[in-house]
Backbone as CSV, one residue per row, in Angstrom:
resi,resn,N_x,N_y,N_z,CA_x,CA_y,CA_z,C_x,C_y,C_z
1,UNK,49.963,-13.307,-26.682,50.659,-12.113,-26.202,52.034,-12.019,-26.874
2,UNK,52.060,-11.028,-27.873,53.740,-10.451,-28.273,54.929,-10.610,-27.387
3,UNK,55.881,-10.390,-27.759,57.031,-10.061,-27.428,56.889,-8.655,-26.403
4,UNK,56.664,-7.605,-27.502,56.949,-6.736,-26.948,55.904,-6.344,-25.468
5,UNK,54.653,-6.701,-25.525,53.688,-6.851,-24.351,54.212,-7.611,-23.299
6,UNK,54.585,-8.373,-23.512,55.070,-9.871,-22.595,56.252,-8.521,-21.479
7,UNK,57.317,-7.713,-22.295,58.016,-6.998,-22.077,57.495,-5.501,-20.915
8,UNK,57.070,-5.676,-21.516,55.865,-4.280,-21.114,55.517,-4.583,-19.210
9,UNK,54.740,-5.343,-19.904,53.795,-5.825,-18.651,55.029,-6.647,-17.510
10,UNK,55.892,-7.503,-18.141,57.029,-7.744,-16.779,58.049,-7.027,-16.377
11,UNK,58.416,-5.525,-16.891,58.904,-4.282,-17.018,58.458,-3.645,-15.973
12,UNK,57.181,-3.629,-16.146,56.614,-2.797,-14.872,56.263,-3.594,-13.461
13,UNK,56.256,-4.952,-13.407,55.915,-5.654,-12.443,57.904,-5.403,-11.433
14,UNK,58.553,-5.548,-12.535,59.814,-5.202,-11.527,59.738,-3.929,-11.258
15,UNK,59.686,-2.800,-12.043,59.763,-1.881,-11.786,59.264,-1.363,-10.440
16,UNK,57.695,-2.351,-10.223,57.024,-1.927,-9.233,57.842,-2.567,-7.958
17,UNK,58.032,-3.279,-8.042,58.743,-4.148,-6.961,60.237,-3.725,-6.340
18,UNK,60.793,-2.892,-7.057,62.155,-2.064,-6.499,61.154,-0.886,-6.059
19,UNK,60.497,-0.325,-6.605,59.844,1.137,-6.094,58.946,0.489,-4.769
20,UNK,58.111,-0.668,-4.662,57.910,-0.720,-2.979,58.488,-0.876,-2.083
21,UNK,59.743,-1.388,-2.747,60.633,-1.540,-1.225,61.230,-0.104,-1.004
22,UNK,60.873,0.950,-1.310,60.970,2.174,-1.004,59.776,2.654,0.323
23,UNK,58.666,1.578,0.335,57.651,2.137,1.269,57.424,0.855,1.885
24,UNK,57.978,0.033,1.838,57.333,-1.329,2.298,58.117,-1.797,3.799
25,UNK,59.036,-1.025,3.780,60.183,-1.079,5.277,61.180,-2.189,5.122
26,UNK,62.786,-1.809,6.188,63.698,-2.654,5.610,63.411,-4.142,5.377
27,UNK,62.709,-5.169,6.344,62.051,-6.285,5.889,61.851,-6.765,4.127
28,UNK,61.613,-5.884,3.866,60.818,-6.078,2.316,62.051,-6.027,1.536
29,UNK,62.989,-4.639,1.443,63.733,-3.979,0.927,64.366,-5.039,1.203
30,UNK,65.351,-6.060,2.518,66.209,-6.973,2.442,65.685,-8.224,1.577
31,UNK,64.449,-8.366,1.831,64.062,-9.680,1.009,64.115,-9.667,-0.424
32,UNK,63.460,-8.720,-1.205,63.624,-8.409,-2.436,64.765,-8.516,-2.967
33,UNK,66.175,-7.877,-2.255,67.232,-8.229,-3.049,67.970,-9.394,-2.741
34,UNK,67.541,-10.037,-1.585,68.141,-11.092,-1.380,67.369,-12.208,-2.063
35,UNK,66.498,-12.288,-2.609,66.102,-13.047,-3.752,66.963,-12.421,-5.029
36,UNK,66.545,-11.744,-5.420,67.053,-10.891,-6.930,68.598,-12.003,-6.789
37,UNK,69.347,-11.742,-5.602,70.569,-12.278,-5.584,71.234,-13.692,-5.969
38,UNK,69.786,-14.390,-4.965,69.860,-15.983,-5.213,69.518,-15.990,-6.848
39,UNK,68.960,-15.326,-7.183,68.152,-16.073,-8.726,69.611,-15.578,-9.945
40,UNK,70.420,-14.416,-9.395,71.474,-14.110,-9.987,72.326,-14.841,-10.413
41,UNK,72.689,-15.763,-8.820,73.747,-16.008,-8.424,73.318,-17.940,-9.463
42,UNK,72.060,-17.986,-9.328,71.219,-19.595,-10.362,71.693,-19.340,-11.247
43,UNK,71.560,-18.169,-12.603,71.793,-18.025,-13.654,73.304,-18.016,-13.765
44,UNK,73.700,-17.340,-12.771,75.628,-16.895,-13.672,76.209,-18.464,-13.493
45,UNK,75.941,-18.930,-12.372,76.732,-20.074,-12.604,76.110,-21.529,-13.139
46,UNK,75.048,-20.995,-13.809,74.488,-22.249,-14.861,75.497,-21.446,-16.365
47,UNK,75.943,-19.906,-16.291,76.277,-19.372,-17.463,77.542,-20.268,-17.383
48,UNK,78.397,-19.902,-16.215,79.821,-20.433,-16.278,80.191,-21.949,-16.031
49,UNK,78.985,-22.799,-16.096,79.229,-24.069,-15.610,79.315,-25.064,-14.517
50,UNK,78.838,-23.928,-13.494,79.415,-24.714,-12.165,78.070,-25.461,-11.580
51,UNK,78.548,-26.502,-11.006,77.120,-27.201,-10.375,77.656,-27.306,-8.790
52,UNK,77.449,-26.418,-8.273,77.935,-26.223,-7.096,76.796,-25.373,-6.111
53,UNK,76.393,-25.849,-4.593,75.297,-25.123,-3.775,76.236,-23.785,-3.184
54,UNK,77.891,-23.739,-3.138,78.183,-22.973,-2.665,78.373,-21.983,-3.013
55,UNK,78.027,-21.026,-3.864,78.300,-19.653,-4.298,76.801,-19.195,-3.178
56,UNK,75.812,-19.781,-2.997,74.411,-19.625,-2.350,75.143,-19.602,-0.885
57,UNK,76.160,-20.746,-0.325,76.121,-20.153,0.846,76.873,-18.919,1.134
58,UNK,78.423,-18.880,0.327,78.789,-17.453,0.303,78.171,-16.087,0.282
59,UNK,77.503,-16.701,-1.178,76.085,-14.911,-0.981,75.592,-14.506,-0.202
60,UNK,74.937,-15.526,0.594,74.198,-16.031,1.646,75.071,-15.277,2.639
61,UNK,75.863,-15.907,3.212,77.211,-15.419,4.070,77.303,-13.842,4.188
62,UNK,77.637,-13.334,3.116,78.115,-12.062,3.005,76.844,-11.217,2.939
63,UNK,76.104,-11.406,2.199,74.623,-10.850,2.567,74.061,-10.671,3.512
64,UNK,74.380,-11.630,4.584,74.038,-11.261,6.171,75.248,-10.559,7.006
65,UNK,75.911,-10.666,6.471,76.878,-10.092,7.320,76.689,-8.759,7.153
66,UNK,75.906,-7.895,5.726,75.980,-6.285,5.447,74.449,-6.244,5.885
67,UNK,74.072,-6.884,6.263,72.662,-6.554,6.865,72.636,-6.742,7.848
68,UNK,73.557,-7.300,9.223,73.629,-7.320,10.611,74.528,-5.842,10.951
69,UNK,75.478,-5.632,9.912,76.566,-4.251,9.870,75.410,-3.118,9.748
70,UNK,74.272,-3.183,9.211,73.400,-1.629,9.292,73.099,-1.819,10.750
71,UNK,72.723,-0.360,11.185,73.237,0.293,12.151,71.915,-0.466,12.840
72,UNK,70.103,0.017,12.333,68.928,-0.372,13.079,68.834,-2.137,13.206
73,UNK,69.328,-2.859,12.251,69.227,-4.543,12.499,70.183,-5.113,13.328
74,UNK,70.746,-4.693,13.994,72.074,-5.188,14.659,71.322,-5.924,15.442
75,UNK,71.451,-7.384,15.622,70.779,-8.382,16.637,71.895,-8.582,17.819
76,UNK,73.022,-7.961,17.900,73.927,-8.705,19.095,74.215,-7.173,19.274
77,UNK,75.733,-7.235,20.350,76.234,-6.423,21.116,76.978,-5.928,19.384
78,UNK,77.436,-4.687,19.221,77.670,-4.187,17.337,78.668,-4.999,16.977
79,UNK,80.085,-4.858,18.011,81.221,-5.263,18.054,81.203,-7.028,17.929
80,UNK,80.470,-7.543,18.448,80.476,-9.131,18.827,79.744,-9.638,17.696
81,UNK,78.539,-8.390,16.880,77.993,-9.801,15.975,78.919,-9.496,14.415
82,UNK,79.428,-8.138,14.513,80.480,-7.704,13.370,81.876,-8.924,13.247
83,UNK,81.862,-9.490,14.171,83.223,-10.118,14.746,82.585,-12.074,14.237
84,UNK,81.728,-12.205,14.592,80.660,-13.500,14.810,80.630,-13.437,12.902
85,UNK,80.095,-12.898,12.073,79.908,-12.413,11.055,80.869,-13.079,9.817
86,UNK,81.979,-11.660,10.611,83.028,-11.852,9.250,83.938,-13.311,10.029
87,UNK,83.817,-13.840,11.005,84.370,-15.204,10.925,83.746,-16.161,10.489
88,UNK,82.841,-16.051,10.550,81.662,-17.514,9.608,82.268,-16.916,7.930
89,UNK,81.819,-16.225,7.382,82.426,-15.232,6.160,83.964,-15.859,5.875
90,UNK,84.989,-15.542,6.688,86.324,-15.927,6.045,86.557,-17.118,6.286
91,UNK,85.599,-18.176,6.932,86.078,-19.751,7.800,85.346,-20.387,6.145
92,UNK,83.690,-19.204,5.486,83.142,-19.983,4.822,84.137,-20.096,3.220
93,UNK,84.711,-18.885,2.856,85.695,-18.712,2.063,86.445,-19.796,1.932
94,UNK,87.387,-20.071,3.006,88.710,-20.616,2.809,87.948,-22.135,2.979
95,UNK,87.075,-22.294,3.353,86.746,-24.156,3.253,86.519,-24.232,2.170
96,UNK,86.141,-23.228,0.883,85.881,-23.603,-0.176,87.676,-24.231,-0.797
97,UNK,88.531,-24.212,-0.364,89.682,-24.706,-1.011,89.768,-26.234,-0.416
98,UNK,88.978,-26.495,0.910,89.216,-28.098,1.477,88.133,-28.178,0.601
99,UNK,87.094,-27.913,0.222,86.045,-28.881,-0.525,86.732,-29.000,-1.742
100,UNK,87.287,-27.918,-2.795,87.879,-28.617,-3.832,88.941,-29.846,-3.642
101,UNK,89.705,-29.708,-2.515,90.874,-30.869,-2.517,89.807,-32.428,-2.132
102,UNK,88.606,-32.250,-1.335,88.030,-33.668,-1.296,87.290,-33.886,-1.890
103,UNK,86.790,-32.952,-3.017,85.593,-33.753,-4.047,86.962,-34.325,-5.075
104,UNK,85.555,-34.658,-6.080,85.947,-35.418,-7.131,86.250,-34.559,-8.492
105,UNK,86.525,-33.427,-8.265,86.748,-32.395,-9.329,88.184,-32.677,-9.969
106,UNK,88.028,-32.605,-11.178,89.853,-32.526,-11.503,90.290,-31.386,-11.752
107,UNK,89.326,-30.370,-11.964,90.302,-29.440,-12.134,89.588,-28.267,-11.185
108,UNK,90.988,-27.873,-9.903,90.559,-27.788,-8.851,90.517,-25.525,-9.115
109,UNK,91.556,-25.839,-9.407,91.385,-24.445,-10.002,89.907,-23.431,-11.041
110,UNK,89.925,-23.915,-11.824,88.773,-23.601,-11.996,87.556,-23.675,-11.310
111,UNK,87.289,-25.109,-10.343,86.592,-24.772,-9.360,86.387,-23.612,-8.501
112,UNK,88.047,-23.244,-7.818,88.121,-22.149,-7.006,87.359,-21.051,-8.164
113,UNK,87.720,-20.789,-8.959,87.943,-19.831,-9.341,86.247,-19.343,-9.841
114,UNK,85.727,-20.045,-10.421,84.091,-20.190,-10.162,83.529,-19.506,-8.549
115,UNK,83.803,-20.100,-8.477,83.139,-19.763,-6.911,83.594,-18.509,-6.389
116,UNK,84.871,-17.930,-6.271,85.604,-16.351,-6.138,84.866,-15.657,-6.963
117,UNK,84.971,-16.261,-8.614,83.856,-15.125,-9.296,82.256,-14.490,-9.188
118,UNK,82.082,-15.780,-8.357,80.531,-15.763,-8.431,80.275,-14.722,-7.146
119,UNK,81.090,-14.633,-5.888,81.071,-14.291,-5.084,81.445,-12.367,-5.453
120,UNK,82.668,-12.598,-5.920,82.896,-11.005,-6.385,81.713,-10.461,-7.283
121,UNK,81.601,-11.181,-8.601,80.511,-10.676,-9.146,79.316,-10.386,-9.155
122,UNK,78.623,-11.335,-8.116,77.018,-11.197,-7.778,77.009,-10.747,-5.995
123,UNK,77.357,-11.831,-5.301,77.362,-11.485,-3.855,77.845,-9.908,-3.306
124,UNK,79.007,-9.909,-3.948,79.248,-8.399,-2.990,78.809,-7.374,-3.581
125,UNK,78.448,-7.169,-4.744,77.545,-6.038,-5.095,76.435,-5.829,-4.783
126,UNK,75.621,-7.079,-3.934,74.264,-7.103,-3.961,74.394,-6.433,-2.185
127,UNK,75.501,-7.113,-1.625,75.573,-6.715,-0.538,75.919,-5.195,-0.102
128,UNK,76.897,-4.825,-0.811,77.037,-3.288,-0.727,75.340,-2.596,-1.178
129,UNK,74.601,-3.211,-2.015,73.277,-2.221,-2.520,72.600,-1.994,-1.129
130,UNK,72.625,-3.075,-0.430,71.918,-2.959,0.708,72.544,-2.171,1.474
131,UNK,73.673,-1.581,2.081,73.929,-0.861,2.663,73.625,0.518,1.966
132,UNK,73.865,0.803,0.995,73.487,2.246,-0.034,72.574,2.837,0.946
133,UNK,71.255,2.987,1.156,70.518,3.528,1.923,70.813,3.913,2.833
134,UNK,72.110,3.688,4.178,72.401,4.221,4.992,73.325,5.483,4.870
135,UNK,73.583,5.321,3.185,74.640,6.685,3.290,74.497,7.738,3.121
136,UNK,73.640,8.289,4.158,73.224,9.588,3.569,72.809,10.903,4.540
137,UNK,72.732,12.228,4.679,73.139,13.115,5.829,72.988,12.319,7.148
138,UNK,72.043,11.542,7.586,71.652,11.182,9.040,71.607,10.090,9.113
139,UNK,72.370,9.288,8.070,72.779,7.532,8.488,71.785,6.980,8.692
140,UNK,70.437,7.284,8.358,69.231,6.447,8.560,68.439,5.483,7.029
141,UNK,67.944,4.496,7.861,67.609,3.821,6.414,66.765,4.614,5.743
142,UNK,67.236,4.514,4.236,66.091,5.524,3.487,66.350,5.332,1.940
143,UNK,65.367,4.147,1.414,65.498,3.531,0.393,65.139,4.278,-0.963
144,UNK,64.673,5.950,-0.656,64.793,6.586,-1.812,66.107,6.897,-2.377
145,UNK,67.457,6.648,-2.401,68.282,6.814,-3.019,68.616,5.637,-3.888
146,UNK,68.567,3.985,-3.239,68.027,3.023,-4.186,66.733,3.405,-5.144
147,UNK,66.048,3.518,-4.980,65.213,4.064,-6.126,65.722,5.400,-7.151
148,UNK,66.702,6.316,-6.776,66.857,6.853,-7.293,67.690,6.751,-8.290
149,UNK,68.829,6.097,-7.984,69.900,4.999,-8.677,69.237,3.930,-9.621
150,UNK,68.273,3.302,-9.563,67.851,2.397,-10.039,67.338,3.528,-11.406
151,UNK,66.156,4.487,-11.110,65.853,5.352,-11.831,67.133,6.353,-13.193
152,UNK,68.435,6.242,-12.875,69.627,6.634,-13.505,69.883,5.522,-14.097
153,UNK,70.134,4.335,-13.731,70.235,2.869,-14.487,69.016,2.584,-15.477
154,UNK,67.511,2.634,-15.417,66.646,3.172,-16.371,67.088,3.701,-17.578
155,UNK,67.186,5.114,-17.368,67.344,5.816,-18.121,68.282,6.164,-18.946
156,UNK,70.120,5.360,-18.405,70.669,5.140,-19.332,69.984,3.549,-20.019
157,UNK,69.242,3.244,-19.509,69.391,2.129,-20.489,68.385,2.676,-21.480
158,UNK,67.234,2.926,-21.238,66.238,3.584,-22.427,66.575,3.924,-23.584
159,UNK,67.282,5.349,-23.037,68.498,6.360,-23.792,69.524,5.746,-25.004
160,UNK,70.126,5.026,-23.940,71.259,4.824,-25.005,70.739,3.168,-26.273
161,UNK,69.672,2.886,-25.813,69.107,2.206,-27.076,68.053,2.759,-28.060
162,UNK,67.604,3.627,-27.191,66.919,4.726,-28.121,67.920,5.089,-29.682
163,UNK,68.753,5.808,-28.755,69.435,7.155,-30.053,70.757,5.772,-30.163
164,UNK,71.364,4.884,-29.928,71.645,3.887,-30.529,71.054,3.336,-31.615
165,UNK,69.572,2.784,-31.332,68.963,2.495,-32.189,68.925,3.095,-34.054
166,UNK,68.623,4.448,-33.347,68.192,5.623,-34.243,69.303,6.169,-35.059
167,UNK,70.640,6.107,-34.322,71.206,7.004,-34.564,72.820,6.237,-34.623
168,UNK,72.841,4.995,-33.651,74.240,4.552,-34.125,74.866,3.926,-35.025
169,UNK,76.135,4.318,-35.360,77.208,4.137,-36.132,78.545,3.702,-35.796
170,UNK,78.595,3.883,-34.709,80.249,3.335,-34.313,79.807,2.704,-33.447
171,UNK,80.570,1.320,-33.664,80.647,0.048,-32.712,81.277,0.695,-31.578
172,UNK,80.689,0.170,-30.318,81.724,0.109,-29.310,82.449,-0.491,-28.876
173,UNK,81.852,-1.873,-28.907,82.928,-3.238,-28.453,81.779,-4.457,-29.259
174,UNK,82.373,-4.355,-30.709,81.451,-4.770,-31.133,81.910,-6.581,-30.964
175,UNK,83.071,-7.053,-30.847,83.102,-8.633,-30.290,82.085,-9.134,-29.340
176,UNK,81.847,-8.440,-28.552,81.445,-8.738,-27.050,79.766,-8.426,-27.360
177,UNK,79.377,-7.014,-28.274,78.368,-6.684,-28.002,77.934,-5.871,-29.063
178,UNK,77.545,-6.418,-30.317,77.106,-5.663,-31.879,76.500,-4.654,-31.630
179,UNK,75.664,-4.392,-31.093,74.270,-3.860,-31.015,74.828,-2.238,-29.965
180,UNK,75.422,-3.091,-29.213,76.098,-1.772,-28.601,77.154,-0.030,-29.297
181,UNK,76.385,0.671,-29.685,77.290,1.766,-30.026,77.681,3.183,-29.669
182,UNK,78.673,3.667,-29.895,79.219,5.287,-29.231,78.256,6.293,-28.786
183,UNK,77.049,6.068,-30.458,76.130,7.405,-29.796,75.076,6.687,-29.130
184,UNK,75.178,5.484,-28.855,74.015,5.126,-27.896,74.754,5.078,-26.422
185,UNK,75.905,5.062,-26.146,76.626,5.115,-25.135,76.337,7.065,-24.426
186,UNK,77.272,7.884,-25.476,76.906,9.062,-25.262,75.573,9.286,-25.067
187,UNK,74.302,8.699,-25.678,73.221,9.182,-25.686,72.558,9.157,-24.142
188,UNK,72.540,7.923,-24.144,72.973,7.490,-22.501,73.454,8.671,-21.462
189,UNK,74.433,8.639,-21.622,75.017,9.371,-20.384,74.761,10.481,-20.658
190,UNK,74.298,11.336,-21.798,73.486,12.911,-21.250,72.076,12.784,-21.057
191,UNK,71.282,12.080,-21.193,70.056,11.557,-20.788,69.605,11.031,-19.257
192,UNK,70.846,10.326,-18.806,71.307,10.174,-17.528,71.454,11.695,-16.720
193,UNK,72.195,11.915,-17.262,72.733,13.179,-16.697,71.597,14.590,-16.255
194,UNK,70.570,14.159,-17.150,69.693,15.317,-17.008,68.596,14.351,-16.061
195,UNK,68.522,13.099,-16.234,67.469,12.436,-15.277,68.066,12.655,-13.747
196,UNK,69.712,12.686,-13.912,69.868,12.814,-12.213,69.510,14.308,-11.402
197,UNK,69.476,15.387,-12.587,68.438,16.787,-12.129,67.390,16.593,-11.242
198,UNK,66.524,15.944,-11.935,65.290,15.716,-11.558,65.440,14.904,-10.056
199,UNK,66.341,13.771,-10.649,66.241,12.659,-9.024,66.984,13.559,-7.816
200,UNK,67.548,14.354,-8.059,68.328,15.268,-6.939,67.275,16.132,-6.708
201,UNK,66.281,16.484,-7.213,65.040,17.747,-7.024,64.101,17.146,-6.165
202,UNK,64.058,15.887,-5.794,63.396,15.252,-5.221,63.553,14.004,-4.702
203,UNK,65.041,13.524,-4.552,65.580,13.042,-3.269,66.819,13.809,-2.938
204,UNK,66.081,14.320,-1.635,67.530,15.319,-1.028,68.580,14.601,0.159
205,UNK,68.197,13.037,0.441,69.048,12.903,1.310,70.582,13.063,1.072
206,UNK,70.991,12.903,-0.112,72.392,13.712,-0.446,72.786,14.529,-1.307
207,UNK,73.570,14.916,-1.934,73.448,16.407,-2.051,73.543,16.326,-3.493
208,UNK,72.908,17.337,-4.359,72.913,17.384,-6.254,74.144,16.949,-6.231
209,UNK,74.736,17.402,-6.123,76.608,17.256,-6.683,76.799,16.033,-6.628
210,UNK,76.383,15.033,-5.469,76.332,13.676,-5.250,75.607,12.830,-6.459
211,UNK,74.052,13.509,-6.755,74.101,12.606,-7.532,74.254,12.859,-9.480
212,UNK,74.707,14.195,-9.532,75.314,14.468,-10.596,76.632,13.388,-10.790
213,UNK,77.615,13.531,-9.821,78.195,11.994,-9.929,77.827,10.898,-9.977
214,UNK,77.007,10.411,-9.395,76.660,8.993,-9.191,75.619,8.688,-11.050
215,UNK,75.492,9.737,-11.288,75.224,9.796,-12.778,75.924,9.538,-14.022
216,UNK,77.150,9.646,-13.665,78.205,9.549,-14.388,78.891,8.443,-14.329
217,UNK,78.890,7.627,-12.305,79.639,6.581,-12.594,78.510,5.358,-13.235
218,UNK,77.113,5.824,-13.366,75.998,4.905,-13.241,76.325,4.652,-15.332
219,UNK,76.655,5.910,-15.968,76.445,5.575,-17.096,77.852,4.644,-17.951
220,UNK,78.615,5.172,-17.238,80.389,4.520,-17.083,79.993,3.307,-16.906
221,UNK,79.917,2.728,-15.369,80.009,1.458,-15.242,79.096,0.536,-15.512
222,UNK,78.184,1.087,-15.824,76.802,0.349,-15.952,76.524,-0.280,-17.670
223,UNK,77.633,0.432,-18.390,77.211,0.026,-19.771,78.437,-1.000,-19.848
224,UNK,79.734,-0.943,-18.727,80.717,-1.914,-18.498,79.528,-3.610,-17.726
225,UNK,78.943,-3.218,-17.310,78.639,-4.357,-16.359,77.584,-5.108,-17.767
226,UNK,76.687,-4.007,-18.622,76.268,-4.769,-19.680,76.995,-5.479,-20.926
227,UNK,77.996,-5.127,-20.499,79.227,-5.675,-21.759,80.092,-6.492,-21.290
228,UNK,80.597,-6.741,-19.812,80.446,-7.786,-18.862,79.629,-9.135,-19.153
229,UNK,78.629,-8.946,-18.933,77.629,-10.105,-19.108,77.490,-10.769,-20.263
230,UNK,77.580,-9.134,-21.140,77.512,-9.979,-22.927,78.612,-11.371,-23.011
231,UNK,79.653,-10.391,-22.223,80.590,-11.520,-22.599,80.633,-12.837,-21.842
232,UNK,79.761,-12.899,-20.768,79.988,-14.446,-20.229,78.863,-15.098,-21.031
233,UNK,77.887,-14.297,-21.445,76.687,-14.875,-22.453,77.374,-15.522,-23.722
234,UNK,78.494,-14.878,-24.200,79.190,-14.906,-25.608,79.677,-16.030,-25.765
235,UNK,80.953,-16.224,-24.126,81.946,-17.447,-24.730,80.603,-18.872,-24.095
236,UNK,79.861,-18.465,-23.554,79.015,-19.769,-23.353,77.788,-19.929,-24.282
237,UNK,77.844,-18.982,-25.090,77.017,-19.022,-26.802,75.708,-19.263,-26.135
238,UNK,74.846,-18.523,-25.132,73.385,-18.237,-24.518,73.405,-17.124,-25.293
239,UNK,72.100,-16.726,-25.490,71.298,-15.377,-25.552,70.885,-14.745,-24.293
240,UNK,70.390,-15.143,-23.061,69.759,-15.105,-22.480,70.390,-15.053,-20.995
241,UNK,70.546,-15.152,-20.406,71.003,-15.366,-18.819,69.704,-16.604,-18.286
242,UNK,68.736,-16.459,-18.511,67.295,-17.382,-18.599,66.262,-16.846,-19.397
243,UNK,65.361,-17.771,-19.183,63.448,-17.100,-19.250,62.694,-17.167,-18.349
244,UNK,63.605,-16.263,-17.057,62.647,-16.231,-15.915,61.670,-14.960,-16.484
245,UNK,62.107,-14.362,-16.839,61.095,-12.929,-17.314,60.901,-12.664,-18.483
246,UNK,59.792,-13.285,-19.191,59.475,-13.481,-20.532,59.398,-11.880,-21.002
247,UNK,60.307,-11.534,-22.316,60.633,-10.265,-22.729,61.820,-9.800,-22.496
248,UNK,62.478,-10.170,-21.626,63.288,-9.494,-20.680,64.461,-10.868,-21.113
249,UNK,64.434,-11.659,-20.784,65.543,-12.762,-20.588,65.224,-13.105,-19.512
250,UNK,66.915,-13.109,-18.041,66.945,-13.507,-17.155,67.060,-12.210,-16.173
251,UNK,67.037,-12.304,-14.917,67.177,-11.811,-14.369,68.902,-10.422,-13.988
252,UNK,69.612,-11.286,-14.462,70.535,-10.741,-14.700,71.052,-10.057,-15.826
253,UNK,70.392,-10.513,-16.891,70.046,-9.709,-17.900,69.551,-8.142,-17.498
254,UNK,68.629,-7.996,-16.833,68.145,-7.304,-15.889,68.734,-6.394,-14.846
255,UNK,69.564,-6.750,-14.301,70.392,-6.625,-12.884,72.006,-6.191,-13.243
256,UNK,72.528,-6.461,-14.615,73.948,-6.637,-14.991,74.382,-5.163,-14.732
257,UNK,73.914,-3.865,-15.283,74.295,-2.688,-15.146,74.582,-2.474,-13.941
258,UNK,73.330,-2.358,-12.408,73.324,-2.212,-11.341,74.313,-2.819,-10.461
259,UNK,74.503,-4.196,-10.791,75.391,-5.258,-10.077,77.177,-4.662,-10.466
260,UNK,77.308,-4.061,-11.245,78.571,-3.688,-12.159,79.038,-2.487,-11.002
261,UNK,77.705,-1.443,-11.497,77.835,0.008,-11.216,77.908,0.252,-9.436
262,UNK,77.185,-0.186,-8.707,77.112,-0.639,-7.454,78.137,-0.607,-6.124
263,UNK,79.307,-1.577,-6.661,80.566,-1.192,-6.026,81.465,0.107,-6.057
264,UNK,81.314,0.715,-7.146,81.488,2.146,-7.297,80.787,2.938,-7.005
265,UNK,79.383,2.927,-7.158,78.708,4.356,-6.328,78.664,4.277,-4.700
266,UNK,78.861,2.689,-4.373,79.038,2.397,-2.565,80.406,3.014,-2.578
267,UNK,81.361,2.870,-3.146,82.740,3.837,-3.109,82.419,5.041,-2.431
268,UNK,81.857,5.678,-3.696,81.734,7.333,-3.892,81.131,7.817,-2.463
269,UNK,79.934,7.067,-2.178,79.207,7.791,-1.293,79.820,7.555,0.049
270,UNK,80.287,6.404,0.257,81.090,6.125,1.222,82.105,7.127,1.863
271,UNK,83.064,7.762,1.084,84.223,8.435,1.252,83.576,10.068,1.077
272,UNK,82.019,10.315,0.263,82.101,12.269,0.847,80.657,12.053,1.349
273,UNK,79.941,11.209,1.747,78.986,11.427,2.974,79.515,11.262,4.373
């Protein structure tokens, strides 16, 4: 089996697997990304060096805490398990500074600083995705707008390696990322732009205008979050993030646009839904 088959065929096995948790109910939809997360959270910090279990309990941490905060999973009284939550959350944070002072690390800083990154960079984006679904006219879970987002992240990526391919000439950030260029960037984001037509024609829980934006920040930040990654791939001289997904790389290879773009479209929708 080729390269490009190998690609093909594990292309669509994810593909399929974000599009059921659109019908499969929140159960599924939380599990799916809370794996995607753990396997994230394996790769970045085999990228950056750290041999540490705790970026897993942080993720871990904060991941439950935005999935006890949706409105239908609330297992306690709202107020008491919101409260229960973010104190396990900031007690689990700040012990990460007593574990650097009693291990055997010498350099304690970089420790911290591993672990803050791993947490900003993988954990809370994964955690805001999961809330995404609630933002929308009637605050109810409704995982077609994750699919629809995911579907804009697609299609700039297609796009802008397409007419990149075909057609580019100007580096964009070519240190970080050769291959990356202007008209595959532009190509991208009007390709995007016309795919979010369609995804607004047929998910109406928020409104065209909504995701005519969320189109824009998807092609913006999303080619930042792939040029992001290049670069932790770069100074640690990998190709790859892994070979969990033969064709593909790693998972985060995979995930880098979304994980980037994420905290900004939870912004957007946040503040005009």
């Amino acid at each position: 089996m080729n390269n490009f088959t190998k690609r093909i065929i594990f292309g669509l096995l994810y593909a399929g697997l974000v599009v059921s948790s659109s019908v499969l109910g929140a159960v599924f939809f939380y599990s799916l990304f809370l794996v995607f997360m753990m396997i994230c959270i394996y790769e970045f910090i085999r990228i950056i060096e750290l041999n540490s279990i705790y970026p897993y309990l942080l993720g871990a941490s904060v991941f439950l805490a935005a999935v006890i905060s949706n409105n239908n999973l609330v297992v306690f009284e709202d107020d008491f398990s919101h409260k229960v939550i973010l104190s396990i959350f900031i007690m689990l944070v700040y012990f990460t500074f007593i574990l650097a002072l009693v291990s055997s690390r010498k350099v304690a800083r970089q420790y911290l600083g591993k672990n803050f990154l791993t947490l900003m960079y993988i954990a809370i984006p994964f955690s805001l995705l999961i809330k995404i679904p609630y933002l929308n006219f009637e605050g109810s879970f409704d995982t077609s707008i994750i699919i629809g987002i995911f579907i804009l992240i697609w299609s700039n990526d297609v796009f802008a390696f397409l007419i990149g391919k075909n057609f580019g000439k100007h580096k964009l950030i070519e240190r970080v990322s050769p291959n990356k260029t202007v008209e595959g960037f532009l190509g991208g984001f009007i390709f995007t732009f016309i795919a979010g037509y369609f995804v607004a024609k047929y998910c109406q829980s928020i409104q065209p205008v909504q995701w005519f934006t969320i189109a824009i920040i998807i092609s913006i930040f999303g080619v930042f979050g792939d040029l992001i990654e290049s670069m932790f791939k770069r100074q640690a001289k990998i190709k790859d993030s892994s070979n969990l997904l033969p064709g593909h790389g790693g998972f985060l290879d995979r995930l880098d646009s979304i994980i980037f773009a994420t905290p900004f479209v939870f912004i957007y929708l946040f503040l005009t839904t």
